[in-house]
Every structure is written in C-alpha cells, then in structure tokens.
C-alpha positions as CSV (number, residue, x, y, z in Angstrom):
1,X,21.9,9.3,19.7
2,X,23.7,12.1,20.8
3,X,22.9,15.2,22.5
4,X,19.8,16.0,21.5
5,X,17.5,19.0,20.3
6,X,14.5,19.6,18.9
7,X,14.1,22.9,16.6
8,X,13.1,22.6,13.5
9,X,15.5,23.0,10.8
10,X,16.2,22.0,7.1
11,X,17.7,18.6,6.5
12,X,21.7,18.2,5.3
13,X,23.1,18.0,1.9
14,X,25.0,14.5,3.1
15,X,20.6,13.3,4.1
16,X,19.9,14.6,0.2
17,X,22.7,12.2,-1.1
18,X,21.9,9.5,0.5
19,X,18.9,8.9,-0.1
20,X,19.6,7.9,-3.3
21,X,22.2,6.1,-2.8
22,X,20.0,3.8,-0.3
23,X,17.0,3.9,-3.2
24,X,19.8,2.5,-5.2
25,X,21.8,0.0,-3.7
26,X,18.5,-2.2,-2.0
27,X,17.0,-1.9,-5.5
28,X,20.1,-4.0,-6.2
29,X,19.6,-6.3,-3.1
30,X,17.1,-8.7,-5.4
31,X,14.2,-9.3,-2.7
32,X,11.6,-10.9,-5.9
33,X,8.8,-12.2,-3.6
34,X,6.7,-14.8,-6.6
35,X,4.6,-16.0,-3.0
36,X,5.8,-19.0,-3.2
37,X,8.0,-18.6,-0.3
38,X,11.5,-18.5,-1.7
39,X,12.1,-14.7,-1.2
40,X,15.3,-14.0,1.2
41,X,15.2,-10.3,2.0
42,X,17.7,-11.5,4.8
43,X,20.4,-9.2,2.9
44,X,18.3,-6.0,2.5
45,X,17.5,-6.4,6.3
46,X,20.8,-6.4,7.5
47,X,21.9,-3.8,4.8
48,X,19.2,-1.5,7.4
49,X,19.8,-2.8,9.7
50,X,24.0,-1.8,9.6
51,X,22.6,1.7,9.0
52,X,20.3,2.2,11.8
53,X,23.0,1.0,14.2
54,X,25.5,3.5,12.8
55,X,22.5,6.0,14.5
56,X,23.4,4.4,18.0
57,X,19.7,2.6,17.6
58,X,19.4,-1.3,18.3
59,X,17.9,-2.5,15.7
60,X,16.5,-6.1,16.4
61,X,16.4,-8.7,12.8
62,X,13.6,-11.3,13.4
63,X,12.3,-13.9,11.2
64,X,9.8,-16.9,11.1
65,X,11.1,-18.3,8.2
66,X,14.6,-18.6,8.1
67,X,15.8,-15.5,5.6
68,X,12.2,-13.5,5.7
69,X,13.9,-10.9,8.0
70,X,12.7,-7.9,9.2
71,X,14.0,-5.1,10.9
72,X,12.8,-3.1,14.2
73,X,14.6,-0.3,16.1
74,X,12.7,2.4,18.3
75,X,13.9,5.9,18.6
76,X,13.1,7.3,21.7
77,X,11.2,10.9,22.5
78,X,11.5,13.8,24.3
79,X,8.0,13.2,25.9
80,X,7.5,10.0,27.5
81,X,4.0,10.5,27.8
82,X,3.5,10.5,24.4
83,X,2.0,7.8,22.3
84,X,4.6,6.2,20.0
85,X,4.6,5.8,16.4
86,X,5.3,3.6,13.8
87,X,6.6,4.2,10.2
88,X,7.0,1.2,8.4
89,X,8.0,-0.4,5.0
90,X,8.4,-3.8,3.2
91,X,11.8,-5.0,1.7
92,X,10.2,-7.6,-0.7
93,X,9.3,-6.7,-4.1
94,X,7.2,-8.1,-7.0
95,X,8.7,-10.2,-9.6
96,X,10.0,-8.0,-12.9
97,X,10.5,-9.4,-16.4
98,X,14.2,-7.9,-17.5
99,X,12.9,-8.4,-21.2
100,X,10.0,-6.0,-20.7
101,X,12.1,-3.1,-19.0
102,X,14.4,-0.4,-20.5
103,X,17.3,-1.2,-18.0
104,X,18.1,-3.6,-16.2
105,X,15.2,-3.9,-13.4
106,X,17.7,-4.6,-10.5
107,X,20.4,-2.3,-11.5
108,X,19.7,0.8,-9.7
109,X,20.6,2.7,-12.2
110,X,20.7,6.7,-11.6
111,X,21.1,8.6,-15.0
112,X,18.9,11.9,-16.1
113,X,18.2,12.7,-12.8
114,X,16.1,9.5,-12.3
115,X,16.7,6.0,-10.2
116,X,15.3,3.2,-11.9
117,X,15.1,-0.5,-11.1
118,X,12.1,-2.5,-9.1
119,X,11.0,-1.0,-5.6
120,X,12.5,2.3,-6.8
121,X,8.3,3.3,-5.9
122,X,7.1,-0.1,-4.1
123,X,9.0,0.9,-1.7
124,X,12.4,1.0,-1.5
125,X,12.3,4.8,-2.1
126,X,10.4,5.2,0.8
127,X,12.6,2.9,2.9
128,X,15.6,4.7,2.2
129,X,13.5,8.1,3.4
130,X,13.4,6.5,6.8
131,X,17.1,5.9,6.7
132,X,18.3,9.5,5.5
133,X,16.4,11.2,7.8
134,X,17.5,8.9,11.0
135,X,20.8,9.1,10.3
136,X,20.6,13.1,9.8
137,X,18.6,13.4,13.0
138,X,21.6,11.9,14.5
139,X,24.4,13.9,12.9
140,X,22.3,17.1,14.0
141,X,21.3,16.0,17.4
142,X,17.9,15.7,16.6
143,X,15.1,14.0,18.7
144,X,11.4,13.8,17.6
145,X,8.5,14.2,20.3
146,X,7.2,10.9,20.9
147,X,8.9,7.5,20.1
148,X,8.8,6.8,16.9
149,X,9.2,2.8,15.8
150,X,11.1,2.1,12.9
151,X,10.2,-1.6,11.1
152,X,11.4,-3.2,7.8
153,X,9.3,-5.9,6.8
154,X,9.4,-9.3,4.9
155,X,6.6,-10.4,2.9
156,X,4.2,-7.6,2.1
157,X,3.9,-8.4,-1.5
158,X,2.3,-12.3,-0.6
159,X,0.6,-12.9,2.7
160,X,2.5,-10.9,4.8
161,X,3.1,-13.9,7.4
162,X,6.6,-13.8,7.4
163,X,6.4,-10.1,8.0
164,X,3.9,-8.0,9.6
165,X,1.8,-10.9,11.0
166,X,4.6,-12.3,12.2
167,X,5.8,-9.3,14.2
168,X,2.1,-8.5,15.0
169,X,1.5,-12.0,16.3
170,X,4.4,-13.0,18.0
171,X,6.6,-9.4,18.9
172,X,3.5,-7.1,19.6
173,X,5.5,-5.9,23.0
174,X,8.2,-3.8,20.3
175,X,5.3,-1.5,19.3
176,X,4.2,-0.7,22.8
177,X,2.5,2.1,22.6
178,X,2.1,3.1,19.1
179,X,-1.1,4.0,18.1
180,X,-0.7,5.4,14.7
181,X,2.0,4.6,12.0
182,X,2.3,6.0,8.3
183,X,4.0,4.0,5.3
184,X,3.2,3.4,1.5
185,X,1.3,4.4,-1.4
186,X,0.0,8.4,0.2
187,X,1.3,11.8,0.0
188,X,2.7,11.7,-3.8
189,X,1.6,14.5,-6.4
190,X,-1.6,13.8,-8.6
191,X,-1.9,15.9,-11.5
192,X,-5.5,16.6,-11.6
193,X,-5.2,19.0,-14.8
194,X,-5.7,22.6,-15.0
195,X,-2.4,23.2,-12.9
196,X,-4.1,21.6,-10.4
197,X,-1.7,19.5,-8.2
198,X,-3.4,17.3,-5.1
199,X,-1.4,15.0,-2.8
200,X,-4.1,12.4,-1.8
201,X,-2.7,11.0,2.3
202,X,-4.5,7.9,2.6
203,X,-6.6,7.3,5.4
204,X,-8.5,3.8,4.6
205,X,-7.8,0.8,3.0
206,X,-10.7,-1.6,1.1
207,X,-10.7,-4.9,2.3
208,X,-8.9,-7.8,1.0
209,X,-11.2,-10.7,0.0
210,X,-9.6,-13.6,-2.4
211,X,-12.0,-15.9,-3.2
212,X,-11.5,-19.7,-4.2
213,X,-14.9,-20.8,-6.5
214,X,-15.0,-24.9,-6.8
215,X,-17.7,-26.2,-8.9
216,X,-18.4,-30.4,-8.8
217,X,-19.9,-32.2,-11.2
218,X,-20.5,-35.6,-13.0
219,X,-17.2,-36.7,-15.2
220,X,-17.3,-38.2,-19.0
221,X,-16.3,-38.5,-22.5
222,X,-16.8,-34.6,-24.3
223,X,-18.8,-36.1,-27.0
224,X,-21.5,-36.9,-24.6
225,X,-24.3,-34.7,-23.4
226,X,-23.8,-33.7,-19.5
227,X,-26.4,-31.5,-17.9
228,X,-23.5,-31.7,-14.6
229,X,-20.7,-30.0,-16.4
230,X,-18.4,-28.6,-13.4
231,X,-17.0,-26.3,-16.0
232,X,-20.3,-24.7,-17.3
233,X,-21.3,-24.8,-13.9
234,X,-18.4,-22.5,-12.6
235,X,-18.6,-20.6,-15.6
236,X,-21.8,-19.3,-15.3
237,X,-20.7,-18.4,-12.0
238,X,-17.8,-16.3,-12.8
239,X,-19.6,-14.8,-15.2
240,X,-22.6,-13.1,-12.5
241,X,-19.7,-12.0,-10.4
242,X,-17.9,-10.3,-12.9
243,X,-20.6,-8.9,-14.6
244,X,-22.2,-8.1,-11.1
245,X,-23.1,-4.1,-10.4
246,X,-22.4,-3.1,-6.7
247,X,-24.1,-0.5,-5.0
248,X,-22.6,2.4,-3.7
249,X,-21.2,2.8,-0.5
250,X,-19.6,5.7,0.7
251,X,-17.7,5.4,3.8
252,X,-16.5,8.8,5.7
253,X,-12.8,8.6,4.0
254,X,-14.5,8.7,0.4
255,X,-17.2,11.0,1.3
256,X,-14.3,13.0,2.4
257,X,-12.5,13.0,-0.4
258,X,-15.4,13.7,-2.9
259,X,-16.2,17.0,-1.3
260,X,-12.3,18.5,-1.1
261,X,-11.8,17.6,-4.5
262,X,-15.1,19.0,-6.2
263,X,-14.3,21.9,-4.0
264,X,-10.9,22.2,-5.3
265,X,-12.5,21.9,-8.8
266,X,-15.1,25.0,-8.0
267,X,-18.2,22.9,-6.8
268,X,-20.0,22.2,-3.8
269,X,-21.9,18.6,-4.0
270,X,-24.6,17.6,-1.5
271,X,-23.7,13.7,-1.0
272,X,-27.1,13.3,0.5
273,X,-29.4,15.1,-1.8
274,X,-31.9,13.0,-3.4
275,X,-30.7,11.6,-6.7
276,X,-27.7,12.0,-5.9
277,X,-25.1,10.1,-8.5
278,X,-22.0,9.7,-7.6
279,X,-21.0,8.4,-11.1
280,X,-22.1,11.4,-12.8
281,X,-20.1,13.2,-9.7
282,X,-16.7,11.7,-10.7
283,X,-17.1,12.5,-14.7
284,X,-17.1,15.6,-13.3
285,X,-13.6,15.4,-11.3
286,X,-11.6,14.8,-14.9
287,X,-8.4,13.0,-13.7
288,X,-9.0,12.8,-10.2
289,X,-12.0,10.6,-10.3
290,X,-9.6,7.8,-10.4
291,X,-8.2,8.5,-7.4
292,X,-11.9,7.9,-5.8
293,X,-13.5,5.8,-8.1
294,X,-12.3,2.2,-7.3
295,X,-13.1,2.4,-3.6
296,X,-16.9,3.4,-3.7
297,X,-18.1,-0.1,-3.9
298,X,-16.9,-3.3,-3.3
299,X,-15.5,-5.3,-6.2
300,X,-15.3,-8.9,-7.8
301,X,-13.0,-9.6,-10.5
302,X,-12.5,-13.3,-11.9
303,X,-8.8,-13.3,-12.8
304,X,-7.9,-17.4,-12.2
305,X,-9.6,-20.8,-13.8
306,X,-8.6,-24.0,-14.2
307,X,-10.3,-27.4,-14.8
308,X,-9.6,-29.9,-17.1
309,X,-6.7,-32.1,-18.2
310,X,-7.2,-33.3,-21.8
311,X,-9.8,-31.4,-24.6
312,X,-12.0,-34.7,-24.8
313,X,-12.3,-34.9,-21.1
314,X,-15.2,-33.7,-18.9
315,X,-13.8,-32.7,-15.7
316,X,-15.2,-33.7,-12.0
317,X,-14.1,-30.3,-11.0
318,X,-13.5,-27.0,-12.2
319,X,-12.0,-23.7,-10.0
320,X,-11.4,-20.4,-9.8
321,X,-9.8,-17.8,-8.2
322,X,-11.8,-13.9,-8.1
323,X,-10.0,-10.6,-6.6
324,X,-12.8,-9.4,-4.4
325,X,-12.1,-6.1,-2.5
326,X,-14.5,-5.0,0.1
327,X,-15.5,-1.4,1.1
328,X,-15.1,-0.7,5.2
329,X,-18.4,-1.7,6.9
330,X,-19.7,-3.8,3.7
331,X,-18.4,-7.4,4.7
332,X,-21.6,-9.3,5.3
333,X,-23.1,-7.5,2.0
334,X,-20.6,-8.9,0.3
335,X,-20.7,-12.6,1.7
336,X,-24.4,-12.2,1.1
337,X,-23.8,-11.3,-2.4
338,X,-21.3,-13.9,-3.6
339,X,-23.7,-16.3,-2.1
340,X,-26.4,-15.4,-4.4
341,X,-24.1,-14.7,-7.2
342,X,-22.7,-18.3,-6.6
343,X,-25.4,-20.1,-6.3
344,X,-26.0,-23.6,-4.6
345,X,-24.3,-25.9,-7.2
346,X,-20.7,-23.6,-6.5
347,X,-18.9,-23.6,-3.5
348,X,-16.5,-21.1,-2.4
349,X,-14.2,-19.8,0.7
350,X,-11.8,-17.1,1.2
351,X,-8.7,-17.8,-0.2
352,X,-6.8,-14.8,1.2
353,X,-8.6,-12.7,3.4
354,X,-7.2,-9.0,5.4
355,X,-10.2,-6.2,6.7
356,X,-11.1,-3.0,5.5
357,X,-9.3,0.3,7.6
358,X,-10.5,3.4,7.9
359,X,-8.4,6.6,9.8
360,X,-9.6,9.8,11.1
361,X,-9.5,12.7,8.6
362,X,-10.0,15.5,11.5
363,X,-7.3,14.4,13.8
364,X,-4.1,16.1,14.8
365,X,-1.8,13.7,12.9
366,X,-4.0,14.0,9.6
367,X,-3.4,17.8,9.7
368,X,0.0,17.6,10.7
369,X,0.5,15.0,7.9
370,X,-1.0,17.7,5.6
371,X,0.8,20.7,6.6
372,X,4.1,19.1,6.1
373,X,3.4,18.1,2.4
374,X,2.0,22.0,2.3
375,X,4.9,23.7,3.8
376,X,7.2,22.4,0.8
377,X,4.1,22.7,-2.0
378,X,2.5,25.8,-1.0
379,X,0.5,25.1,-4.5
380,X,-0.7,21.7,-3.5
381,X,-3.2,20.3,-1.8
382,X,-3.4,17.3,0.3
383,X,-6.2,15.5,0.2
384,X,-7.7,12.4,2.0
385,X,-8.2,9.4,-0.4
386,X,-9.2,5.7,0.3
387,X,-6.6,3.0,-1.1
388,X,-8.4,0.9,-3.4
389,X,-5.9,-2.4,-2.5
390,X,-3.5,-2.8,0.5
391,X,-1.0,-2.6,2.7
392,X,0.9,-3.7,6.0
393,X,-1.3,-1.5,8.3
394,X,-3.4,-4.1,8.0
395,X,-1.7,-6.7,10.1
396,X,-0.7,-3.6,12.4
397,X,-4.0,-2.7,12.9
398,X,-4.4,-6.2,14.9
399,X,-2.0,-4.2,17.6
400,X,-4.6,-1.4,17.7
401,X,-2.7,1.0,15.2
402,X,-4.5,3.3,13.0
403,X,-2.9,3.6,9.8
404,X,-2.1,6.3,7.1
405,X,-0.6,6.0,3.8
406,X,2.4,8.6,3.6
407,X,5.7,8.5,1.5
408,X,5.9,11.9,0.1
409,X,6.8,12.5,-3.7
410,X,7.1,15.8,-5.7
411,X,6.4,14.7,-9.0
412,X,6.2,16.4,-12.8
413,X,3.3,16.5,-14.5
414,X,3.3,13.4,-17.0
415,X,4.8,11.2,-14.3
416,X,2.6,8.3,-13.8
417,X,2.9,7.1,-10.4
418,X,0.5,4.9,-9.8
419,X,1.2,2.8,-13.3
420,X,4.7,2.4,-11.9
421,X,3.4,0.4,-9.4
422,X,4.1,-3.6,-9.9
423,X,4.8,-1.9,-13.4
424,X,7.3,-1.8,-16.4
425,X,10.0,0.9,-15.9
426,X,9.2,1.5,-12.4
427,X,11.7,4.6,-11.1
428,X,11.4,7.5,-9.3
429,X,12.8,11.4,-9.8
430,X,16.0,12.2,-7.4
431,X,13.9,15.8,-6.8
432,X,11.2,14.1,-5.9
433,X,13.2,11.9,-3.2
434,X,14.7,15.1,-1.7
435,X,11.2,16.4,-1.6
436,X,10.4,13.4,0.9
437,X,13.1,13.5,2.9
438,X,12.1,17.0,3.5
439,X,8.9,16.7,4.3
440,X,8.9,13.3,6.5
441,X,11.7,14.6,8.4
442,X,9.2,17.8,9.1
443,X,6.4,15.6,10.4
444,X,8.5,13.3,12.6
445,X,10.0,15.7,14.5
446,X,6.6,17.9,15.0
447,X,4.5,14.1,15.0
C-alpha cells in the first residue's frame, strides 16, 4: 500500500459502490458445495484474489484439492508488536433449488434497493465487506494497528477440509501471530419488538457432533416373526434420542447474554437463585429468546434413516444419521448420554465431529467490536450471543485463535435474517451493506 495514515475517517462513495457490486458478481460465480466434493470455488478465489492485489497485497491461492482454492493475503500494521488478526470468510455456498426462488438464485440481481441470489447473506456479503474496505484503505492511505490476515476459504458449507483445515493443518505459518479473528453470522440487527433493536456479536459456538447409529440384527422373510429386527431396533433408538430432554447448561457466553437482554427488557434475573427456570426466563424475552434458546443445552435430532431394500424384506442392518450439537464443556455428558439413550443392541460413532468455542465477553476486542456497531446505531445494542451451529473458527481455533462472529448488517424491521440463511429468497438490503462497510472498516483500523 501506499503512504500510509491512520486517522479515523468515513469510508468513500467508490467503497459504498462496490460493495455491491462484489456481493453481486461472486453471487454469480456458482460455488454450490452438495459435499460431495465437486464444488470449484477456484473462480471466486481468483476473482479476490485480482482484487486484493490491485491493493499492492500478495495474496497467496492454495488448494488441496485441485479447484477448492482459497485465498490469503496479510496487511501489515503500524505496530509490530501487536498481535495479528484474522477476518475470514468461505466462498462455497449451499445448494439452491431455482424453482423454489423468486429470481434467479445465482443471478445477483440488484433491484428495489436489494441484492438477491445465494450467499448474498452466507456470506458473500460479508466477503465483499473485506474487499471494499481494503481497497478503500489503500486509495486513502490507510493502515490498521496490528496485522490483520485476510483468508477466503473453500469448503465451509461440508467438512471444511479443503478449506480451513487445510490451511490450519498444513499453512499455519500465514497466521503467525493472530490470535483473534472475526467472520460470519454476528453483529446483524435483531428486532426484539417494542423498538427494541439488539445486534447479538457472537462469542461461542456449540459443538458439532454428527452421529452415525447402526443397528444389526437377524435377516428374513417380513411375514415371519423376528424378535432381531435391526429396524425396530434402531427405531426405538431414534426415538429416545429425539424425544430425549437435556438439562440445562449455561455456559458464561449464554449466561451473558440472558442477563443484557432481560436488562434491556427492564428486568434483573438471578441465574443462580434457587428455582431458577430458565425456560420460564426466555417466554419472558418475546422475540429474543430465540436468539438464546437453542444453545442452553445440547441437542439430538434424528434427521437420516435408511435400511431396507424390498417391503417383504427384513434387513440385516438398519442406520441412521442424528444432528447432535454440543454445549462448550458438555462433551462427555453427551457421549455418556447417547450411550444410554442407544443402548447395547445399537452402535454408533461420530460421523462429523468439530468442538465447542467460547470467547471472552470483557475483553478489549469484544468492546471494540461493540462500540463500532454503536457508533453507527446509537439506538442499538450489541449484545453477546452463542451460535447455536457453526463456523470456520472452528478449524482456526486449532492455531490458537479465539473467534467472534461479526459481519455487520443494519436491517428493517420484518427482515428475517436468520431464515435467509441456507433459505428461499436469500438477499440482503444495499443500506444494510453500507452499514457494514462502515462499521468493519471502524474496528479494523482501531482493532
């Protein structure tokens, strides 16, 4: 970059328009990830990649998989005693059914004020963030504090090892020194009624347990009685674990959460009092409670069976597949539990397994994450939240990085945000992507 300064000052009109341009055009770079590994988001990495180099940066595309690219350039500080930090987001999207959608889902269409089309909030929006504000820092002369690193990854939407594990495993030296890093799903507006408007920053992340049931039993004709069914067997099985209750279990991020937003609604609760119900807690939160409610307990939810070939066949082995996610600290309750829940006649393994984060609400970069959202809503309120699924900080968090979720969005009441997610429709408000451009370039200079 060119000479540089540091003063902070709005961001250009030319930063403003192109952002959506960029939310645009890489909705239109079709990056469909189905997990089956025939994704290429080779062309939406080097479409970043052409942009970050137009900065002066060096951005570096590396891939296991031969077109599962990703992108990472590092912008260096003013302080080199800093720690560095990383801001990253994934180029792959989920799959969209064109017949389902209003327009066309990889058009990028931008009419009404609005850009449409798949990734346009999972998170293409906030990958084109990144690029508006680099390239505006380097039209104005701008550098931040501390290094910040800058990674595009393949992947996220599957297992993530053609992306963030990759780079974790086998590139850890390009995030020396970064000990934090912010990306998805944090820091949008949440409509919590009564003109009430709370931007929940997330500082956790429930774990990630997918479980693969396998019941044996004794094959045979379906007109004959079989006390060995596999498939009553496993059935009885997914039925305990989806009608299981889990206790609560509150970790500091939730607890945290609870108390600003019943303070926000005019209460003070006592977490530990005697009694205390946190059920009866959220009905009192209206909207909000389901911004807390999936993440204060672990969860098991069947979604997958199969077993069987023909109706008048008795199967040697039935299967299934549960969504289990698993609240910070709560892993061996909840390998205890699907043992019981199980039983001995059922086996079953992780099929997909990623650990529960938690980040510090009380440290510098939470407040500073929460002033910048403030200094552009003076009316809002950031609040810390606990993602109830996941993201790539978990495969960063291998390096020692603590993660937050943060990709700011202004957005009008009636604007479902979070249903936009791997939803029909999905698009985004061109005010609310100026809004973010605002305030991430505000925290990374003062990061």
């Amino acid at each position: 970059m060119a000479e540089t300064r540091d003063l902070l000052g709005p961001v250009d009109d030319r930063a403003l328009d192109e952002v959506v341009t960029f939310t645009s055009e890489l909705i239109r770079i079709d990056t469909t990830n189905h997990g089956d590994g025939s994704c290429r988001e080779r062309p939406a990495a080097e479409y970043v990649a052409e942009r970050l180099a137009d900065t002066g940066l060096e951005p570096a595309l590396l891939e296991r998989t031969r077109g599962r690219t990703n992108v990472v350039a590092r912008i260096e500080g003013t302080d080199p005693s800093a720690d560095a930090l990383l801001v990253h987001g994934h180029l792959d999207v989920v799959p969209a059914e064109a017949a389902d959608w209003t327009v066309d889902p990889f058009s990028g269409e931008v009419s009404d004020g609005v850009v449409w089309g798949r990734g346009a909030v999972d998170m293409k929006n906030m990958d084109a963030m990144v690029l508006a504000v680099v390239r505006g820092w380097a039209r104005a002369g701008v550098r931040p504090r501390r290094d910040i690193v800058i990674a595009y990854t393949a992947d996220e939407e599957a297992s993530a090892d053609d992306g963030s594990g990759f780079l974790a495993d086998r590139h850890p030296g390009l995030f020396e020194g970064c000990t934090e890093g912010i990306s998805e799903s944090g820091a949008f507006t949440f409509h919590a009624g009564d003109g009430l408007s709370l931007y929940p920053i997330a500082a956790g992340e429930r774990g990630t347990g997918w479980l693969k049931l396998t019941a044996e039993g004794r094959a045979g004709h379906g007109s004959k009685v079989n006390r060995d069914n596999a498939v009553t067997t496993l059935a009885d099985a997914v039925a305990r674990i989806g009608r299981h209750e889990w206790p609560v279990r509150l970790t500091p991020t939730v607890r945290a959460a609870l108390t600003e937003i019943a303070a926000l609604h005019g209460f003070d609760v006592d977490l530990d009092a005697p009694g205390f119900d946190v059920d009866e807690l959220l009905a009192k939160l209206g909207p909000a409670a389901e911004l807390v409610a999936p993440t204060v307990r672990n969860s098991s939810n069947p979604t997958m069976l199969d077993a069987g070939y023909k109706v008048n066949v008795i199967p040697r082995r039935a299967t299934a597949l549960i969504d289990g996610r698993i609240v910070p600290g709560c892993e061996d309750e909840f390998r205890e539990t699907m043992d019981r829940l199980t039983g001995p006649a059922v086996q079953w393994e992780f099929h997909h397994r990623e650990v529960a984060l938690q980040a510090p609400v009380d440290s510098p970069t939470y407040a500073k994450l929460r002033a910048a959202v403030e200094h552009f809503d003076p009316d809002g309120h950031a609040v810390p939240y606990c993602m109830s699924g996941g993201t790539d900080a978990k495969q960063f968090s291998r390096l020692g990085i603590t993660g937050y979720g943060f990709s700011p969005l202004k957005l009008p009441v009636g604007f479902d945000y979070q249903a936009l997610f791997h939803g029909v429709d999905e698009r985004v408000p061109v005010d609310a992507l100026h809004f973010g451009v605002r305030v991430l370039d505000r925290y990374l200079r003062t990061a």
